[in-house]
C-alpha positions as CSV (number, residue, x, y, z in Angstrom):
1,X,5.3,-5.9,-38.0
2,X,2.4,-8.4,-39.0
3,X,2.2,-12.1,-37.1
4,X,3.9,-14.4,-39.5
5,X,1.7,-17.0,-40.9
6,X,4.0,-19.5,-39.2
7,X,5.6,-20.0,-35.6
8,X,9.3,-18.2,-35.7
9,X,11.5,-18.5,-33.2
10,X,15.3,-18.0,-31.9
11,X,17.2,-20.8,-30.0
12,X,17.2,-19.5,-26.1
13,X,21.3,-21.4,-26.6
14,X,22.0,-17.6,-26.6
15,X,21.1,-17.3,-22.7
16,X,23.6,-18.7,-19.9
17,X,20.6,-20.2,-18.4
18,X,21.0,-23.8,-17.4
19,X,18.5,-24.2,-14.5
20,X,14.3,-24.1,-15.1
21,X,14.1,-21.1,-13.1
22,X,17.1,-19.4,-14.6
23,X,15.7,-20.1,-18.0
24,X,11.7,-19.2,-17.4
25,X,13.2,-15.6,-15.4
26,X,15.2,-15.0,-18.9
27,X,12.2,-15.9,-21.3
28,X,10.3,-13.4,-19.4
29,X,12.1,-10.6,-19.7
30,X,14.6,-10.9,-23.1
31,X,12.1,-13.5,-25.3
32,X,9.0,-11.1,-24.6
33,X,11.2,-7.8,-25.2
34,X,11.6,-9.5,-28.5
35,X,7.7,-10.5,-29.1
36,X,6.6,-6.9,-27.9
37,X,9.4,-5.5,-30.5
38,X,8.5,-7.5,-33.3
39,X,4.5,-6.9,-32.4
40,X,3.7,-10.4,-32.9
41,X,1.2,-12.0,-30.7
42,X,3.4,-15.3,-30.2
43,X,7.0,-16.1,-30.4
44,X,8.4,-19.2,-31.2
45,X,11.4,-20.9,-28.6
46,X,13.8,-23.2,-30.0
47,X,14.1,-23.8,-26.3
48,X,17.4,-25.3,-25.2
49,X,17.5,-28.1,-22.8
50,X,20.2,-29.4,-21.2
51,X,21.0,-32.1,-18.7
52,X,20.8,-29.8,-15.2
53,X,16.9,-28.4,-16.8
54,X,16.3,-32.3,-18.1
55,X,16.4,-33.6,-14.5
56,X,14.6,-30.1,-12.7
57,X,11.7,-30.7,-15.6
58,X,11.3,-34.9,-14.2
59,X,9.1,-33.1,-11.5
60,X,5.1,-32.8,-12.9
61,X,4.8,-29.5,-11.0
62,X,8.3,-27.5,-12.2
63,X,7.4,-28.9,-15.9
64,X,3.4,-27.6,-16.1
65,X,5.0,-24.2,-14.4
66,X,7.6,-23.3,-17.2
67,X,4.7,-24.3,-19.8
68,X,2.5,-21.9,-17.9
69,X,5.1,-19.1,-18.0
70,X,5.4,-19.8,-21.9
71,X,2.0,-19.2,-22.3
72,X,1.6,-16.3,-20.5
73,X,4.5,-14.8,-22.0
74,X,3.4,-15.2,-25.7
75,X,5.8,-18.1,-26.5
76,X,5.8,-21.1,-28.1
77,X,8.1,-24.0,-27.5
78,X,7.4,-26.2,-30.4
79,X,10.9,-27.2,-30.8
80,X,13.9,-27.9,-28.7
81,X,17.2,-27.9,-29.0
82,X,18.8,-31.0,-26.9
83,X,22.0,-30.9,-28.4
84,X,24.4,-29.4,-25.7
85,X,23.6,-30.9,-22.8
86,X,26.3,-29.5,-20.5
87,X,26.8,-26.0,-19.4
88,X,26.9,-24.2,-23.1
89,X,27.6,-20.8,-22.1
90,X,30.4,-21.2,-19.5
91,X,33.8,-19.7,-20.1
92,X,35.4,-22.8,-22.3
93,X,32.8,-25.0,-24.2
94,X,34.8,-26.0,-27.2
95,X,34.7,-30.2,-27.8
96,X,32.6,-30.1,-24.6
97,X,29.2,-29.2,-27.1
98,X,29.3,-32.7,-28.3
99,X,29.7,-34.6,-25.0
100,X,28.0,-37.1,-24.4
101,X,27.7,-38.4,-28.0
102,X,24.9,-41.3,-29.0
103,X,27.3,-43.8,-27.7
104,X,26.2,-42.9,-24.0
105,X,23.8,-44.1,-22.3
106,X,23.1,-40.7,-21.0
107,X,23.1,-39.0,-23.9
108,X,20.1,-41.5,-24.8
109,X,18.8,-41.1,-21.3
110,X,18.5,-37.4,-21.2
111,X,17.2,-37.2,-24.6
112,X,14.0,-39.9,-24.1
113,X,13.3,-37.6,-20.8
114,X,12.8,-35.0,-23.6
115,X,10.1,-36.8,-25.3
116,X,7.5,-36.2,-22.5
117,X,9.1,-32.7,-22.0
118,X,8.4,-31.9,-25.8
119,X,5.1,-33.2,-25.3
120,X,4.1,-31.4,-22.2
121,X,5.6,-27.6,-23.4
122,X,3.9,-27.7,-26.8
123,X,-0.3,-28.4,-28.3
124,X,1.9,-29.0,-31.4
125,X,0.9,-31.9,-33.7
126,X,4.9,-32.2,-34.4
127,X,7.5,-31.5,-31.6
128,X,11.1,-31.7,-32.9
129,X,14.5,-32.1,-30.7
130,X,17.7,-31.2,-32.3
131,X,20.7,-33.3,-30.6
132,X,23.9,-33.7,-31.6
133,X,25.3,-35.9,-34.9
134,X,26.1,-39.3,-33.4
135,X,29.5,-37.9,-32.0
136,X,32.4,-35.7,-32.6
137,X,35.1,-37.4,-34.3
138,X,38.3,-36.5,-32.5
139,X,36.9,-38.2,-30.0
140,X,38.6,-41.5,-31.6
141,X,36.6,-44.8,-33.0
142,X,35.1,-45.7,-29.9
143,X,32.9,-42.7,-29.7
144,X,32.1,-42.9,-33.3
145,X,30.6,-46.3,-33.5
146,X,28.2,-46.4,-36.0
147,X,26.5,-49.3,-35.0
148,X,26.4,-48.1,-31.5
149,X,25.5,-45.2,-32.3
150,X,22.7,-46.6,-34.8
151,X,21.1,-48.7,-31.8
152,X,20.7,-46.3,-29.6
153,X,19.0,-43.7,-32.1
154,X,16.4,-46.8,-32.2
155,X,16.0,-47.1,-29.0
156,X,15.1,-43.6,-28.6
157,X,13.1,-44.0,-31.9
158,X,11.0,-46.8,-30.0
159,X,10.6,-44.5,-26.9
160,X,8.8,-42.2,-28.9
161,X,6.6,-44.5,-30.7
162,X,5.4,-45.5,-27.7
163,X,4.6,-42.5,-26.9
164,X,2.6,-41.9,-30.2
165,X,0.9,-45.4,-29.8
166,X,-0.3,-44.0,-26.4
167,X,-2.6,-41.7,-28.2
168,X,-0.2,-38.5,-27.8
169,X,1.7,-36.6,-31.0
170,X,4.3,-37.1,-33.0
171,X,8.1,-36.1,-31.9
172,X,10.9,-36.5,-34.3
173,X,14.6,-36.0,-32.8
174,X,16.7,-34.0,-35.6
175,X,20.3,-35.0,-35.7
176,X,22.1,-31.7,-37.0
177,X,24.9,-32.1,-38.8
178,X,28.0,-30.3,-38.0
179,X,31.8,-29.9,-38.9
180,X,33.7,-32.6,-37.9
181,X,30.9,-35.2,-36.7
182,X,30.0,-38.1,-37.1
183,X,27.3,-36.9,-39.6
184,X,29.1,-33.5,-40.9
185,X,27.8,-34.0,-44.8
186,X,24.7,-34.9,-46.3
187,X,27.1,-38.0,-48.2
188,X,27.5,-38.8,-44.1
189,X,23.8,-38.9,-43.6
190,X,23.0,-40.7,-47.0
191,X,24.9,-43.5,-46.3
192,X,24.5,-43.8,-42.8
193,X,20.1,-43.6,-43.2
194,X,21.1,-46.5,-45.7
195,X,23.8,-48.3,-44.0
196,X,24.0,-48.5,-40.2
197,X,20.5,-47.3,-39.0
198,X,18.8,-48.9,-41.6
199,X,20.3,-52.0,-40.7
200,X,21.6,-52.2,-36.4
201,X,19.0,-48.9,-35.8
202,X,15.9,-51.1,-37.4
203,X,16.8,-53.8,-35.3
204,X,17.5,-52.1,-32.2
205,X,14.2,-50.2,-32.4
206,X,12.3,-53.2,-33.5
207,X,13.6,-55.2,-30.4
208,X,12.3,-52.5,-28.5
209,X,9.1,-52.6,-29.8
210,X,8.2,-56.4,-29.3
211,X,10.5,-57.9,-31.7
212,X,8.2,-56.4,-34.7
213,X,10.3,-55.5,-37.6
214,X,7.7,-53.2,-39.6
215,X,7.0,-51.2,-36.1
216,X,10.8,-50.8,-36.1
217,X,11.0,-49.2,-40.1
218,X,7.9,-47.5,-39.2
219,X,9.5,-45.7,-36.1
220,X,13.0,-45.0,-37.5
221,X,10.8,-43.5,-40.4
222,X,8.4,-41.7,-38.4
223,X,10.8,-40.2,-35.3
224,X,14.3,-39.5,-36.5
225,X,15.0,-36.7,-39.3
226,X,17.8,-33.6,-39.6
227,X,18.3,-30.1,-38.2
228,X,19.4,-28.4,-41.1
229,X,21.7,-26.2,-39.9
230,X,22.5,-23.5,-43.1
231,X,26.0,-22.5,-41.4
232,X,27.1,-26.0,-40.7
233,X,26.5,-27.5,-44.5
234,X,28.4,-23.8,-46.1
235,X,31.3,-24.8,-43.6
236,X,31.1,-28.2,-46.3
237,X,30.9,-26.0,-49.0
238,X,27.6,-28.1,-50.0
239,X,25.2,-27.1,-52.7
240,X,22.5,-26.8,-50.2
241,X,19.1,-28.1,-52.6
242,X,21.8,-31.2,-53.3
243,X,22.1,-31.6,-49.9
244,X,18.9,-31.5,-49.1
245,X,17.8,-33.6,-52.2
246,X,20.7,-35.8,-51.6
247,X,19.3,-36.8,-47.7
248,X,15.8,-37.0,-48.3
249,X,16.3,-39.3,-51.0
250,X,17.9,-41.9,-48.2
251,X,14.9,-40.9,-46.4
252,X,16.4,-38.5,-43.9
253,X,13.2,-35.5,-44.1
254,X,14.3,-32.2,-42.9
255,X,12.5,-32.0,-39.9
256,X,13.7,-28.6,-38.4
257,X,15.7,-25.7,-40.0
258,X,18.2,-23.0,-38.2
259,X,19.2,-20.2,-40.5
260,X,22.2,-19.2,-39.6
261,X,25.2,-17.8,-41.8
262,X,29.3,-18.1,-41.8
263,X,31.9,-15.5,-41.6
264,X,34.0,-16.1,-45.6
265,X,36.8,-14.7,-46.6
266,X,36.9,-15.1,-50.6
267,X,40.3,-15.1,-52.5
268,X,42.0,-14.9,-49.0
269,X,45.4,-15.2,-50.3
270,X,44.8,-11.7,-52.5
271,X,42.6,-10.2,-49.2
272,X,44.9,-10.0,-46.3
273,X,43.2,-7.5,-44.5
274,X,40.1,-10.0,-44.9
275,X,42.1,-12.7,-43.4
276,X,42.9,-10.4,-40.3
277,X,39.4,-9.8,-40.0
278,X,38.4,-13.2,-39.5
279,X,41.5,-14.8,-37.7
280,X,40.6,-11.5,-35.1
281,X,37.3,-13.6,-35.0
282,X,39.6,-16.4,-32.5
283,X,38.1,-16.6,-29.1
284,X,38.0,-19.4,-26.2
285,X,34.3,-20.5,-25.6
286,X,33.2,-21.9,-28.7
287,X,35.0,-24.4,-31.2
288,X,35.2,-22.2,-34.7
289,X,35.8,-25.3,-37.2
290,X,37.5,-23.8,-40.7
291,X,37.6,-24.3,-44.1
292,X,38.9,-23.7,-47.0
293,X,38.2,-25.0,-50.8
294,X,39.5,-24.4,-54.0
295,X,38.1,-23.7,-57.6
296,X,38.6,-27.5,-58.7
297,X,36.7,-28.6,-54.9
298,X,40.3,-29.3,-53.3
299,X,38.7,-29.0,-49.5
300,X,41.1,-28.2,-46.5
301,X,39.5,-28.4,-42.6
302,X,41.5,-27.1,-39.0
303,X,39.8,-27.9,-36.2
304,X,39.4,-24.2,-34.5
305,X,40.2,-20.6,-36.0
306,X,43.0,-20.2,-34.3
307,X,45.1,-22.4,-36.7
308,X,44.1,-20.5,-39.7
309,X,47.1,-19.8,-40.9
310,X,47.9,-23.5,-41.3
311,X,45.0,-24.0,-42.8
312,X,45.4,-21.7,-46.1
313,X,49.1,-22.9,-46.0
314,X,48.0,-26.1,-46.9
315,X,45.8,-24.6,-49.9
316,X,47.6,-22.2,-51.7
317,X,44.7,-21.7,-54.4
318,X,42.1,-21.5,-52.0
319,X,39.0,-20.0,-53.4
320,X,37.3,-19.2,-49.8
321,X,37.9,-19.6,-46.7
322,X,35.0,-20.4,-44.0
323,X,34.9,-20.5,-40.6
324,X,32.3,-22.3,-37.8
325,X,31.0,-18.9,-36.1
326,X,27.5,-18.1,-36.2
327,X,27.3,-14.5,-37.1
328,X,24.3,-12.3,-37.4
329,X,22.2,-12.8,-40.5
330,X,21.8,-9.4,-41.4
331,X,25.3,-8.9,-42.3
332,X,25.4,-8.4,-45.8
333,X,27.9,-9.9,-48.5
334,X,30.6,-7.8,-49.0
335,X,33.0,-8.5,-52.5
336,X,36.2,-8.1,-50.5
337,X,37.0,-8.4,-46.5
338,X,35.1,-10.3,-44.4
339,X,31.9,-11.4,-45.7
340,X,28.8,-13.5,-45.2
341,X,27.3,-16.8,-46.6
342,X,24.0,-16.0,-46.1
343,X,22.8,-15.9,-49.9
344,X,23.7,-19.7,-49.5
345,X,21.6,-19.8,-46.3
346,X,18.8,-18.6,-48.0
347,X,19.4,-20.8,-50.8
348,X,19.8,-23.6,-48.2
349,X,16.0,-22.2,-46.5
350,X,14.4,-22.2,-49.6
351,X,15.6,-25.7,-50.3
352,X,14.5,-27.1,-47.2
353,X,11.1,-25.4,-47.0
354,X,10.0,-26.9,-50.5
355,X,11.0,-30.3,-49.0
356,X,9.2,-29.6,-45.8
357,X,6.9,-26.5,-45.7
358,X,6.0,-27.7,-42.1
359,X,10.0,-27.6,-41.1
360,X,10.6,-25.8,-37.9
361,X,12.3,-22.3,-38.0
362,X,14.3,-20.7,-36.1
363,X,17.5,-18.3,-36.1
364,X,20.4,-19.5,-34.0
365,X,23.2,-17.0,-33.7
366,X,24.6,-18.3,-29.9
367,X,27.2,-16.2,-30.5
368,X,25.9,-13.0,-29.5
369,X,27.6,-13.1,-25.9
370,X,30.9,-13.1,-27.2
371,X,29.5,-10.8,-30.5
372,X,27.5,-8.1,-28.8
373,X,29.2,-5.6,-25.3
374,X,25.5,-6.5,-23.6
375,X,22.2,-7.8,-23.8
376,X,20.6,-4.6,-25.2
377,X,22.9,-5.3,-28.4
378,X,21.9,-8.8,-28.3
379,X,18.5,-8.7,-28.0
380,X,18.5,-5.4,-30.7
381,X,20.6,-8.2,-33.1
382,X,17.8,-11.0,-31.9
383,X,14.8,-8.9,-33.0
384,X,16.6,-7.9,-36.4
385,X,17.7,-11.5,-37.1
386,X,13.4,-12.3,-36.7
387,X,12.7,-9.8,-39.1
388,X,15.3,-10.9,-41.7
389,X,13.9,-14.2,-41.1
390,X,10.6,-13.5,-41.7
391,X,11.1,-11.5,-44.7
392,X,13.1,-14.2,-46.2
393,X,10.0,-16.7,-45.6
394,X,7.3,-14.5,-46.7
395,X,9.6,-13.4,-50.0
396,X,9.3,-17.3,-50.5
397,X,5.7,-17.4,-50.8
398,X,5.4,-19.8,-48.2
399,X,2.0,-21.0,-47.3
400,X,0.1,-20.3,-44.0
401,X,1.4,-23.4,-41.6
């Protein structure tokens, strides 16, 4: 296949890789298997980060040796994916994805870390790090304090102006909205760009940053944007383009993109052998947030998959029913059974990239170690994922970026 004009990538979130070594001995083997596949000369890495590699990669020498093991594999890190920053592929992850929130302190340690990180592992003039929404919101008020949360987004937001001021590039941290959060909708994100971060995040930045208001709007402005997950805003039953209209318009840009699509049952209550199909979906590592909406935009949510038989209880005209498991993008929509949202993930991609055209991409189906018997399948479901992905760009008529 010919080098796409632009760097694509898969999230290494897929890989139960937690320390450097762990992680630079799986890119070497799976990650090049999928360049060499594809027969592009470079790969893209939406290289997952968490706490354990965070502290390993504070040591000069074990950070300049996994950038020297990108390069000589053929891959490019240009955007990371900070958002889990515990163990992500143990047995039982479920709520534990989303801890610790923005009200932590080392949530905002960790992620700062991942400024210079960003910086070192990429010549990019734009490094991106997706992190997690503010918080989850079981969690209770305390851990979804929006004017917590707000301050410390400017504090990182200041970190990395400094960093820029210093003569270095540009990193933006991409809060990706997700069932449930803090920030699940693009209403969420509207009104809290406009509300709490314009107002206690400003301020909190700006203090940071010598008391100098105009440094703080500038840095908000400059360092904080979205991962636009397509998955996550189908799970809303969002008209994607609104969405995306709707958040850049507060001034929330769409910094980074991960196409990924949604298991749907449609008309569930006529389709019961669709309904088995995706309740057969249930498993214990990774929180499966459902939902279900109606004709008239009646909107019903459960908190896993396992309860969905309370959820279309409480909707007896559901239209669809959609759960929170990333599955593999070239599924294709079916009329009845089990289908896929991925026409509104490419609706969702084309959306964003006309908003962005310089948006990191990258496919982000985690899933594949409960999905496929072994990492032959998952790496075979990798490499066609990258090809779907790149036809769907190039079908765009997408500039060279």
């Amino acid at each position: 296949m010919r080098q796409p004009d632009r760097v694509l990538g898969y999230s290494s979130n897929l890989h139960a890789a937690e320390a450097v070594d762990d992680l630079a001995l799986v890119l070497s083997t799976f990650a090049v298997q999928a360049r060499e596949k594809l027969g592009w000369r470079r790969l893209g890495i939406d290289l997952r980060l968490g706490s354990i590699a965070i502290h390993e990669l504070r040591d000069p020498a074990k950070l300049s040796d996994l950038r020297r093991a990108l390069d000589q594999s053929g891959l490019v890190a240009h955007t990371l994916n900070g958002f889990p920053l515990g163990r992500f592929q143990d047995a039982v992850v479920k709520q534990g994805a989303y801890r610790p929130d923005w009200t932590s302190d080392e949530r905002v340690a960790d992620s700062i870390a991942l400024i210079d990180i960003a910086l070192a592992l990429s010549d990019a003039h734009v490094v991106s790090v997706s992190t997690v929404p503010g918080s989850y919101r079981p969690f209770g008020p305390g851990a979804n304090d929006a004017v917590r949360i707000a301050a410390n987004l400017g504090r990182w937001a200041a970190a990395a102006a400094r960093a820029a001021r210093d003569g270095r590039r540009r990193v933006v941290l991409a809060l990706e909205p997700e069932p449930w959060c803090f920030l699940e909708t693009s209403h969420d994100v509207a009104a809290f760009w406009r509300g709490a971060l314009a107002e206690h995040g400003v301020a909190a930045c700006a203090a940071a940053l010598d008391g100098d208001l105009a440094a703080g709007r500038e840095a908000i402005a400059d360092h904080l944007g979205i991962c636009f997950d397509t998955c996550h805003f189908s799970l809303a039953f969002e008209d994607q383009a609104a969405a995306v209209a709707r958040m850049t318009d507060a001034g929330a840009g769409i910094a980074k993109i991960q196409l990924s699509a949604a298991p749907e049952v449609v008309r569930p209550l006529e389709d019961a052998a669709g309904v088995a199909e995706l309740k057969a979906l249930a498993e214990p590592r990774f929180l499966h947030q459902t939902a279900a909406s109606s004709h008239a935009g009646s909107l019903v949510k459960v908190e896993d998959l396992d309860q969905l038989d309370a959820c279309l209880a409480r909707l007896p005209g559901a239209h669809a029913v959609r759960s929170h498991f990333h599955i593999p993008l070239f599924r294709a929509p079916r009329a009845d059974g089990l289908s896929s949202t991925i026409d509104d993930s490419v609706a969702g991609l084309r959306a964003c990239l006309a908003q962005n055209p310089d948006a990191h991409l990258s496919v982000e189906t985690y899933t594949w170690s409960v999905l496929a018997p072994d990492q032959r399948d998952a790496l075979a479901g990798t490499v066609r994922e990258l090809e779907f992905l790149h036809g769907a760009v190039a079908g765009m008529g997408i500039a060279a970026r």
